[in-house]
C-alpha positions as CSV (number, residue, x, y, z in Angstrom):
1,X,0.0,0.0,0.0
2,X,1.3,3.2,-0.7
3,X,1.9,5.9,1.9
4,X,-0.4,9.1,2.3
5,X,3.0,11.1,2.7
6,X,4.8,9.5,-0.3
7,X,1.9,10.3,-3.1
8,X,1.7,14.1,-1.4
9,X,5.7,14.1,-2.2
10,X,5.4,12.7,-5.2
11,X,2.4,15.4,-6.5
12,X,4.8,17.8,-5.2
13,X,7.8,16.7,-7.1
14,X,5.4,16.7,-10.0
15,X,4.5,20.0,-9.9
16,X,7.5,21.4,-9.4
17,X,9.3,19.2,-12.4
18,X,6.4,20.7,-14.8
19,X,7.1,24.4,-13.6
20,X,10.5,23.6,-14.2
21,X,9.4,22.8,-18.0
22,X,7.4,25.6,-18.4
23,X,10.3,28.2,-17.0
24,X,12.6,26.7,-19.1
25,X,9.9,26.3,-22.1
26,X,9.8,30.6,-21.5
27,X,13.7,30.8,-21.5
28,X,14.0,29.0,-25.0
29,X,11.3,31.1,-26.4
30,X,12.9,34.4,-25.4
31,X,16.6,33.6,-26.4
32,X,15.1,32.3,-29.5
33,X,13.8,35.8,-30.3
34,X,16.9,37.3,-29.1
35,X,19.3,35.5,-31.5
36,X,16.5,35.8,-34.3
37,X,17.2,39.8,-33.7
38,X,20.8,39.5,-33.4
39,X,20.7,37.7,-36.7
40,X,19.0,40.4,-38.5
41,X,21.1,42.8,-36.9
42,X,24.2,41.0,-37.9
43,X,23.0,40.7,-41.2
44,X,22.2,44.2,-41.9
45,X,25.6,45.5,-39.8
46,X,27.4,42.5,-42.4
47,X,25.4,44.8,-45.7
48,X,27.0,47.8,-44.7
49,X,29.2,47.7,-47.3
50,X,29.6,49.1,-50.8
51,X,28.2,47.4,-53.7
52,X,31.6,46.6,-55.0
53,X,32.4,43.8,-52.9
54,X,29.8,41.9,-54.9
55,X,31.9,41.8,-57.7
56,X,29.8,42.7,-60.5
57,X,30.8,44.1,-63.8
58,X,31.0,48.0,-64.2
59,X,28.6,48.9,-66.2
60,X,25.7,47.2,-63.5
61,X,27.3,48.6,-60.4
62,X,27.3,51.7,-63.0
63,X,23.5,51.2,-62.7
64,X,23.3,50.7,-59.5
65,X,24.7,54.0,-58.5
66,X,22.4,56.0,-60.7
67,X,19.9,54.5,-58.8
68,X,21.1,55.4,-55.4
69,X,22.0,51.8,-54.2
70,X,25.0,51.8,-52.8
71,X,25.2,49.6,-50.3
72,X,24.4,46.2,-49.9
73,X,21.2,46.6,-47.5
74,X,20.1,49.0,-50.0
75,X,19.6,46.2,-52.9
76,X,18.5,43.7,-50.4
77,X,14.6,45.0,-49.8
78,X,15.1,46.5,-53.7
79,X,12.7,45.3,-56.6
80,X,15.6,44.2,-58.5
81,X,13.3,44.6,-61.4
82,X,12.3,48.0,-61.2
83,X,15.8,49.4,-61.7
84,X,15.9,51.2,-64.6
85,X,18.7,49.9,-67.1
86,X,19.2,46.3,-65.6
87,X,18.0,43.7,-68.0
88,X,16.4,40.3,-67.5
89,X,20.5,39.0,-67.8
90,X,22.0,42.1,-65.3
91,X,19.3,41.3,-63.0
92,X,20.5,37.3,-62.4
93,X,23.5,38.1,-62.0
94,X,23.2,40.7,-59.4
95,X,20.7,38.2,-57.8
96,X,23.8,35.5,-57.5
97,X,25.7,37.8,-56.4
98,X,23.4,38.8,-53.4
99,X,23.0,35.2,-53.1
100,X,26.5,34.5,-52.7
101,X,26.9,37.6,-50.3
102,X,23.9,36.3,-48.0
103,X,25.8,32.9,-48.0
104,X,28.9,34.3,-46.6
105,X,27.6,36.1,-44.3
């Protein structure tokens, strides 16, 4: 038969164990934001750089600058397709570039 005092102990132990889980459940959440901001921040701090670490031909980065992108973040929230003067050609290989870029970093 099993003691009045164990099972109380045992309910106890229980409890505690699952508040336990639930703190620590809270804790993963919140570092997981906190890393998913760093990330981003990383990322963008990573795109502050000219656009001539990406390596492209002249005559694009040419492009580019007329523009106004000249930085990395500023092509990366860009409609590649809506600059004026990059072609269907200019425009995937600025996009493998930025690919490549993203990769690295």
């Amino acid at each position: 038969m099993v003691n009045k005092i164990e099972v109380i102990d045992g309910v106890e132990y229980v409890e505690v164990k699952f508040e336990d889980q639930l703190s620590l459940q809270k804790i993963r959440e919140e570092v997981g934001k906190r890393y998913e901001q760093y990330r981003k921040t990383m990322a963008y701090l990573a795109a502050d750089i000219s656009i001539e670490c990406l390596c492209l031909p002249k005559e694009v980065q040419n492009i580019l600058i007329r523009n106004g992108l000249l930085r990395v973040y500023d092509l990366l929230n860009c409609d590649l397709a809506k600059i004026k003067g990059l072609g269907v050609k200019r425009t995937r290989l600025l996009a493998t570039s930025l690919d490549k870029f993203i990769a690295m970093s």
